[in-house]
C-alpha positions as CSV (number, residue, x, y, z in Angstrom):
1,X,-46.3,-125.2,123.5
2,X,-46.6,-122.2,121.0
3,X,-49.0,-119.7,119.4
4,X,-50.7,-121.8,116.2
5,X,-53.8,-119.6,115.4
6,X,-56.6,-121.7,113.5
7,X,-55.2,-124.8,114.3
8,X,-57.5,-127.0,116.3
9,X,-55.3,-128.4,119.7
10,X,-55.8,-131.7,121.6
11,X,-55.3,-132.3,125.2
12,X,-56.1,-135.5,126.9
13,X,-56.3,-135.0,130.9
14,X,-55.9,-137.9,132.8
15,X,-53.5,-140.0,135.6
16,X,-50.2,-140.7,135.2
17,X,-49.9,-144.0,136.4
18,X,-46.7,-144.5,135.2
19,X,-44.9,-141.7,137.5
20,X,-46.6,-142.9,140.1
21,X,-45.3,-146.3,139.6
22,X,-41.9,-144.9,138.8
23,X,-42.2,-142.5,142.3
24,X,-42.9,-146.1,144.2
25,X,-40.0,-147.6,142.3
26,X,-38.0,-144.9,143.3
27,X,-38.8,-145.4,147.0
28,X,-38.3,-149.0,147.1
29,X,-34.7,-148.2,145.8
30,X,-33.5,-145.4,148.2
31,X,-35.2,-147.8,151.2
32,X,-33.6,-150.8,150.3
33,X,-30.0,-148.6,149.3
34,X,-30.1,-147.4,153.3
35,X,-30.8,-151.3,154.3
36,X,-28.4,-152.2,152.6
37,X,-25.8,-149.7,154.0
38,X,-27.3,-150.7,157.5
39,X,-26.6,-154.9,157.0
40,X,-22.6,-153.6,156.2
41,X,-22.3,-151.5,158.9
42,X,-23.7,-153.8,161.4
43,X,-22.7,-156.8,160.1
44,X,-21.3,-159.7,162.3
45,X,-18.2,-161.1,160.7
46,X,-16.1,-164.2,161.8
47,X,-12.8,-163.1,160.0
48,X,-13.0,-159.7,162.5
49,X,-14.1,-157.3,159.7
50,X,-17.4,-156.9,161.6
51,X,-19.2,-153.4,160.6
52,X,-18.6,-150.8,162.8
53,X,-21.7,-149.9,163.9
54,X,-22.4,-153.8,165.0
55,X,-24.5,-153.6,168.3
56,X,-25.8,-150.5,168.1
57,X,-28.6,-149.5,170.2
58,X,-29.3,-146.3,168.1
59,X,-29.0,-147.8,164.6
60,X,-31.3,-150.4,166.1
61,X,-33.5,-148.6,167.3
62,X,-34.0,-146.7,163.8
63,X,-34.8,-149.6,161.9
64,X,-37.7,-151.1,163.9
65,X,-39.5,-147.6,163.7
66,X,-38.9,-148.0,159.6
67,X,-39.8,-151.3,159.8
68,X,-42.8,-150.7,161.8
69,X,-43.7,-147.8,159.8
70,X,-43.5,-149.6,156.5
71,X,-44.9,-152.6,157.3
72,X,-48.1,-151.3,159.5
73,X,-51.7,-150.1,158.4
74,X,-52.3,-146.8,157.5
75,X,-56.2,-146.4,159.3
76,X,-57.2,-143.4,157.5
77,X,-56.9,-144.9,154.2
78,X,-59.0,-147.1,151.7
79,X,-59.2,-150.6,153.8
80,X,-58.7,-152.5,150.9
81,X,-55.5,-150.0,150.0
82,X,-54.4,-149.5,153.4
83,X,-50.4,-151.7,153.3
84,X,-47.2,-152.0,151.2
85,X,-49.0,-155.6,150.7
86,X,-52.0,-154.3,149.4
87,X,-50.3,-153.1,146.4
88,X,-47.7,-155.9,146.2
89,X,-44.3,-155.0,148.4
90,X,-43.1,-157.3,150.6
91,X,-40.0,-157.5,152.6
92,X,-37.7,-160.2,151.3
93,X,-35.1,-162.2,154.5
94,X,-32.8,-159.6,154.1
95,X,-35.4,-156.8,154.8
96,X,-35.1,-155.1,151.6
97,X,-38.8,-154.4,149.8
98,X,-39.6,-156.1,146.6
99,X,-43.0,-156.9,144.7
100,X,-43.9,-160.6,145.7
101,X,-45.1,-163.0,143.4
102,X,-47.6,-161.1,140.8
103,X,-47.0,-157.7,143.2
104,X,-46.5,-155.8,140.6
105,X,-49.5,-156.7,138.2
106,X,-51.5,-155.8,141.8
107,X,-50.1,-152.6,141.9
108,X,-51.0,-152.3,138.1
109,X,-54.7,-153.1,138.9
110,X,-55.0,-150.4,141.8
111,X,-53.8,-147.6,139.7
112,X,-55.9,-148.5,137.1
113,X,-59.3,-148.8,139.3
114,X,-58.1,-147.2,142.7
115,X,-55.5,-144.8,141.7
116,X,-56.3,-142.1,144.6
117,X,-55.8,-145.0,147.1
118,X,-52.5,-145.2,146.4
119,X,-51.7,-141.3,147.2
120,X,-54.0,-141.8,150.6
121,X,-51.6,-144.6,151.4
122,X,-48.3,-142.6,151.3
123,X,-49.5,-138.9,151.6
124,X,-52.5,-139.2,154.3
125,X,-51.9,-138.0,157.3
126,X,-51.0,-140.8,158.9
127,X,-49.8,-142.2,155.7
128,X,-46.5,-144.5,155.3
129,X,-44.9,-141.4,153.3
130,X,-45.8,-138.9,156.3
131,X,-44.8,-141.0,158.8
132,X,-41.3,-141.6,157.7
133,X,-41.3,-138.5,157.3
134,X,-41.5,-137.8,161.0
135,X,-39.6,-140.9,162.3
136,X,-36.6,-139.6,160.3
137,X,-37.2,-136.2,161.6
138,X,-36.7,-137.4,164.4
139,X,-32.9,-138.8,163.9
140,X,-32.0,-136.6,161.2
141,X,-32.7,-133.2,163.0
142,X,-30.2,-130.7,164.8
143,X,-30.1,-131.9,168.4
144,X,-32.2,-134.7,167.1
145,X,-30.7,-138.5,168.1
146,X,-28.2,-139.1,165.4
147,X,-27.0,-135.7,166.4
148,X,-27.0,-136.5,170.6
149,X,-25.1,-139.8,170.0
150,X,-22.3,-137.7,167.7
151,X,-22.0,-136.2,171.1
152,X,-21.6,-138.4,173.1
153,X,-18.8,-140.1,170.7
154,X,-17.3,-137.0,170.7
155,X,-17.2,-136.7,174.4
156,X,-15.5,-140.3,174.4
157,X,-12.8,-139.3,171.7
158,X,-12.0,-136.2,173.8
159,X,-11.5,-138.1,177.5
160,X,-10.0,-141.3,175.7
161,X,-7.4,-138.8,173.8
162,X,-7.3,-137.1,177.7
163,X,-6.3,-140.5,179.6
164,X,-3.9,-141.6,176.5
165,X,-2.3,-138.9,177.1
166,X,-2.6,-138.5,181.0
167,X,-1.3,-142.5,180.7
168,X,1.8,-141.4,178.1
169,X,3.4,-138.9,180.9
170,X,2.4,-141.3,183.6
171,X,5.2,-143.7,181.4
172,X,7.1,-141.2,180.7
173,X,7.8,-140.8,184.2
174,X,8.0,-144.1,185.5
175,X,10.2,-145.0,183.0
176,X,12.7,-141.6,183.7
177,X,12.6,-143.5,187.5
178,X,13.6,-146.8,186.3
179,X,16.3,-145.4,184.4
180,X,17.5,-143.3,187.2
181,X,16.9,-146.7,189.4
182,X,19.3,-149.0,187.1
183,X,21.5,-146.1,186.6
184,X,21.8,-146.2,190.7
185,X,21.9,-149.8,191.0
186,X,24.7,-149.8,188.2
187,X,26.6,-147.4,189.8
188,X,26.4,-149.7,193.4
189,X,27.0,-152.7,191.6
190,X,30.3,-151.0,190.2
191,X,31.5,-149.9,193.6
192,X,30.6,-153.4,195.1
193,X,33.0,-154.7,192.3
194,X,36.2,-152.1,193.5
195,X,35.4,-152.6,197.0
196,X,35.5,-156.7,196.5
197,X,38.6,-155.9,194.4
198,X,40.5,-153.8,197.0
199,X,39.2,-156.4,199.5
200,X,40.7,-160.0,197.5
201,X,43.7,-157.6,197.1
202,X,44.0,-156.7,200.8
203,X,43.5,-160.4,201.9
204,X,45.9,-161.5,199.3
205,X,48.3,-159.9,200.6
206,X,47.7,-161.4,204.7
207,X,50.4,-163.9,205.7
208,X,48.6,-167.7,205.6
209,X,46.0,-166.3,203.4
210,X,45.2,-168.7,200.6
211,X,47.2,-171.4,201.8
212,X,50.5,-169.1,202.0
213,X,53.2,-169.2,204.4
């Protein structure tokens, strides 16, 4: 840390266990923020408030590749560190990770015998880290699936907003030729009336009409 001639220095050298337990915390968190963000926005509500991605075949899709990711082996690492499990994370109903019962005094015990088990587990190649990594890729990426189903949205907006408005003239229209229709049918209906009036007033006037002499 600074220049100290003729004073003898220790340095100890070893793991940090605790930022690796803190990097695992870390990543428990951010999953189970998205999982969260995922049950509101597909949630199934009686009162009508029901998220607005509810149904969705993409978002769907996207959490049974995490979920499969997560929760499946990683073959190239230690067999006895080769799961979440193995070093105490479960999923709880909701699908948000947790350390089960004693989960995280197992955790504890592998980074104090096993410790580079716990880096093949997420970093291998085939590793739970590595291949999130990939799966998100995958949906996160320009012209990547989150980015081709914006399109297609976008394509729905824009002929939606098309027919809306292709349907507003359409009314506009029609109703212009329903006015012009009850103007017309006014207009008949008020020379019907002067015609019947001329007409009473012609036959009023006949000798014997109406009972007259």
């Amino acid at each position: 840390l600074k220049a100290a001639p003729g004073v003898e220095q220790t340095m100890s050298v070893g793991t940090d266990k605790t930022a690796v337990k803190d990097q695992i915390n870390e990543f428990m968190e951010a999953y189970n923020t998205f999982v969260k963000e995922v049950n509101k926005l597909t949630e199934n509500s009686p009162d009508g408030k029901s998220g607005a991605l509810i149904g969705d075949s993409t978002i769907r899709g996207l959490m049974n590749s995490l979920q499969t990711t997560i929760g499946s082996a990683v073959g190239s690492a230690d067999p006895a560190v080769s799961t979440l499990y193995s070093v105490g994370i479960t999923f709880d109903q909701d699908g948000l990770l947790e350390f089960g019962t004693g989960g995280e005094e197992r955790l504890d015990k592998v980074l104090e015998n096993n410790f580079d088990s716990v880096s093949k587990l997420f970093t291998n190649a085939d590793g739970i880290g590595t291949r999130l990594d990939q799966t998100l890729e995958q949906y996160t990426q320009a012209g990547g699936i989150i980015s081709t189903r914006e399109d297609v949205f976008e394509d729905r907006k824009e002929n939606l907003t098309k027919e809306k408005e292709d349907f507003d003239r359409y009314m506009s229209s029609y109703e212009d030729t329903l006015r012009q229709q009850y103007a017309g049918l006014d207009s008949t209906l008020a020379q019907l009336n002067r015609t019947q009036q001329y007409l009473a007033g012609q036959l009023a006037n006949l000798p014997g009409f109406g009972g007259g002499s």
